[in-house]
N, C-alpha and C positions, 0 to 999 in steps of 0.2 A: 572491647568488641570481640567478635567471636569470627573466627576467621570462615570464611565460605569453602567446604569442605570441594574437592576436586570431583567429578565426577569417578568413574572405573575408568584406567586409562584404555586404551586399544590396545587388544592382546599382538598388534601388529605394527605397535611401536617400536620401531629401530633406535638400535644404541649404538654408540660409535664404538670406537677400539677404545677407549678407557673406560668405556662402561655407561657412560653419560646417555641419558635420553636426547635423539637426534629431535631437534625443533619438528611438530608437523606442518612450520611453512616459517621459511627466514627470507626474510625481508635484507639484501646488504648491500648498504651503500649504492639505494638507487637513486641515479636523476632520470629523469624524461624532459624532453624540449619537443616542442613541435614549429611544423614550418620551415623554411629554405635557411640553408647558410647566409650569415648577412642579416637575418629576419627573423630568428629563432624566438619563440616563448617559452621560458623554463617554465614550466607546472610542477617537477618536483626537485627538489635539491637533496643529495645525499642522505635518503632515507632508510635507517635499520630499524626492523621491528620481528622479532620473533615469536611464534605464537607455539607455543608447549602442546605437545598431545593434551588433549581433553580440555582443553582452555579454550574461556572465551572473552575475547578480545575485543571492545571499543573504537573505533574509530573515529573521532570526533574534531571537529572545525568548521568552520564559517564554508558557506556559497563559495564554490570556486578555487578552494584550496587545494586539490591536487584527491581526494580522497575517492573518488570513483576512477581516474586514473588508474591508482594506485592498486585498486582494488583489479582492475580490467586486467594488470599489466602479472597480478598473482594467477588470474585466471587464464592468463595463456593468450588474450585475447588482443597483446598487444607486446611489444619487446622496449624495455628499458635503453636511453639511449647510453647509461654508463651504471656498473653495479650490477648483481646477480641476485636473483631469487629460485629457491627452491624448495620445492614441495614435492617430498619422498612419497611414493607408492602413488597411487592413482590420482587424474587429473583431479581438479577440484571442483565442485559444484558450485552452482553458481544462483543466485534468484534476485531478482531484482526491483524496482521499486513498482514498477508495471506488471502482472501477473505472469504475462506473454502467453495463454494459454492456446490452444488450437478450437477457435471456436464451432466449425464443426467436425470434432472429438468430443465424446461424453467427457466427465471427469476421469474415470478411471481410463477411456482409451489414451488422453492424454501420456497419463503416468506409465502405461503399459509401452509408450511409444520411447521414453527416457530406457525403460527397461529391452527392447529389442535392441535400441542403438548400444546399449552394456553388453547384448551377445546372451541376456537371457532364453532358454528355449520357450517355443510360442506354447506350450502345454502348461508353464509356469507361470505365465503373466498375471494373468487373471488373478490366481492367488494370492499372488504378491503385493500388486494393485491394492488389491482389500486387503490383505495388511496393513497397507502404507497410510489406505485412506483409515481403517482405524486406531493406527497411532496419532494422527492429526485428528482425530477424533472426527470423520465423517462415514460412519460407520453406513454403509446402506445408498451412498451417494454414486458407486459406481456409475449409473446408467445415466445420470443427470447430465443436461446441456449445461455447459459454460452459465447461456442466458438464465439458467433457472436458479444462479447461485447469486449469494449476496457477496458484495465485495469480500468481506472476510473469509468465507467460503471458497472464494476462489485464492486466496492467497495461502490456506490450508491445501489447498491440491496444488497450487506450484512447491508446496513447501516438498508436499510428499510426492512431487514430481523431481527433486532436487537432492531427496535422500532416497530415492530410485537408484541414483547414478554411483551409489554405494559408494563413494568416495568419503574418506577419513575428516575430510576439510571444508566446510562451510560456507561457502563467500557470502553476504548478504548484503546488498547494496540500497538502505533505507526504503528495506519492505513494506515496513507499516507508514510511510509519509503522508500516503492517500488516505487512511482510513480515519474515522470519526475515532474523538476518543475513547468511549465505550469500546470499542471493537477492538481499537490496540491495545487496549487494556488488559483484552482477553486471551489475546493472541502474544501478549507480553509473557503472560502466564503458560499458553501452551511450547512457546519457545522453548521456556526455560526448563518444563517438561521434558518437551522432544531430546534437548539437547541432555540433561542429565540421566536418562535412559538408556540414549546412544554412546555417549562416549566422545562426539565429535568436536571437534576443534572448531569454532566460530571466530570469521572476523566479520564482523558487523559494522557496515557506516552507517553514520548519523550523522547531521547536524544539532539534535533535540539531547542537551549536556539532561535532564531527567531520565530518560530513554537511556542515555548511557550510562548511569549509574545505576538503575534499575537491572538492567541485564548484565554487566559485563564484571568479570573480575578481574579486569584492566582497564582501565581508560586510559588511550593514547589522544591529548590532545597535537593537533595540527596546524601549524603558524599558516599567515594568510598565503598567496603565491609570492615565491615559489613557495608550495609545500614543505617545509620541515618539520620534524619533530622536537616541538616547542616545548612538550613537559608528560610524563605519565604519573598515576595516578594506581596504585593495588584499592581496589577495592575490598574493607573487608567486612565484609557485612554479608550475615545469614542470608540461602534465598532458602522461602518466597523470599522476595521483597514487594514492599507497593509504591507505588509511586507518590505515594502521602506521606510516607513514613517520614519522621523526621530527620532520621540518620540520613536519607536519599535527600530529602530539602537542601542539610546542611552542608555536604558535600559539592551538592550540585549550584551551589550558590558561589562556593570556592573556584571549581573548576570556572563557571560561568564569567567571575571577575576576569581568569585569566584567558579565558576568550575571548572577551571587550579588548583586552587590552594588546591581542593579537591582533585584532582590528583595528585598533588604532593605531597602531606602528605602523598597517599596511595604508590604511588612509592619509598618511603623511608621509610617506615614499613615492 
């Protein structure tokens, strides 16, 4: 097999004092519990997972295993209740499986509004904006309502509402779950695009083990609750990739077994 070439790393990779590239987001020894003393629900148990400058990262598991969580708690949006995460240089972006966009804002005011809250001057915006919408390839969609787009469409302007916030790090929290297949299919392809132009560091949830071999050059699978990290996976296989491709079947067949069988451990606990 042919190993999947790294993108350009970020000219704004930090290295520690022995020289070593600093992770763009480490995951160490997190749990989270929620609820009162006495009444606790653990969701995750001692989770490490480090995601390399330029790297993209998998996240994968069953309904309910801690993996939006985990995902919320990189993005600041929440605090571990034992264990540290860190993510060097600027906060992380974030997108989600809902588009969240401001429905009366065009598409580009949208993206122009991530760019104000970054501290861009209002002479820039605009510019930028159509940039952004034609690296997600919506070249010309500026002036468009929300209403006038089709679901894909609109998940291409959160996308480039999300690399507005010029942030190193990625978060994505099973963006395409909504979409018909055709259209994640497409959007599989501009991902993979976006993210090798850029440079950026992605961690990606899924539950769909296809979708994660497809895109990721790691897949972390995830045990049932609490969340642990049950097993990883290097991807190495050329992108493109398709989602037909046999080397994707084949693997995704492997990981899939040991996904059943994290479920069944939880179903008999």
């Amino acid at each position: 097999m042919t190993t999947t070439t790294l993108p350009p790393q970020p000219a704004s990779a930090a290295t520690g004092t022995d020289g070593a590239t600093v992770p763009a987001a480490r995951i160490d020894h997190v749990s989270k519990s929620f609820g009162r003393a006495g009444a606790l629900t653990q969701v995750l148990d001692d989770v490490s997972v480090d995601v390399a400058p330029g790297e993209f990262v998998c996240l994968l598991g069953a309904s309910g295993c801690g993996k939006s969580t985990l995902l919320n708690l990189v993005a600041g949006l929440d605090r571990p209740t034992s264990g540290t995460i860190e993510v060097p240089g600027s906060r992380p972006a974030l997108m989600f499986q809902e588009h969240a966009l401001f429905p009366w804002l065009t598409a580009g005011k949208n993206i122009e509004l991530a760019l104000r809250m970054r501290g861009v001057p209002r002479g820039e915006r605009r510019a930028e904006a159509e940039r952004l919408l034609e690296l997600v390839r919506l070249k010309g969609a500026h002036g468009k309502r929300v209403h006038e787009l089709s679901g894909g469409m609109r998940q291409r302007v959160a996308m480039a509402r999300a690399l507005a916030q010029d942030s190193g790090v990625l978060l994505m929290d099973e963006p395409f779950a909504a979409l018909d297949a055709i259209t994640r299919d497409v959007l599989h392809d501009e991902l993979t695009r976006v993210w090798a132009e850029t440079g950026l560091s992605v961690l990606f949830v899924t539950h769909n083990v296809r979708e994660a071999v497809r895109l990721g050059q790691r897949v972390v699978l995830m045990s049932s609750r609490p969340g642990r990290v049950a097993r990883e996976w290097t991807v190495d296989l050329p992108q493109p990739r398709r989602i037909e491709d046999t080397a994707v079947a084949e693997l995704s067949v492997e990981i899939t077994e040991q996904l059943r069988g994290e479920i069944r451990r939880h179903g008999q606990h």
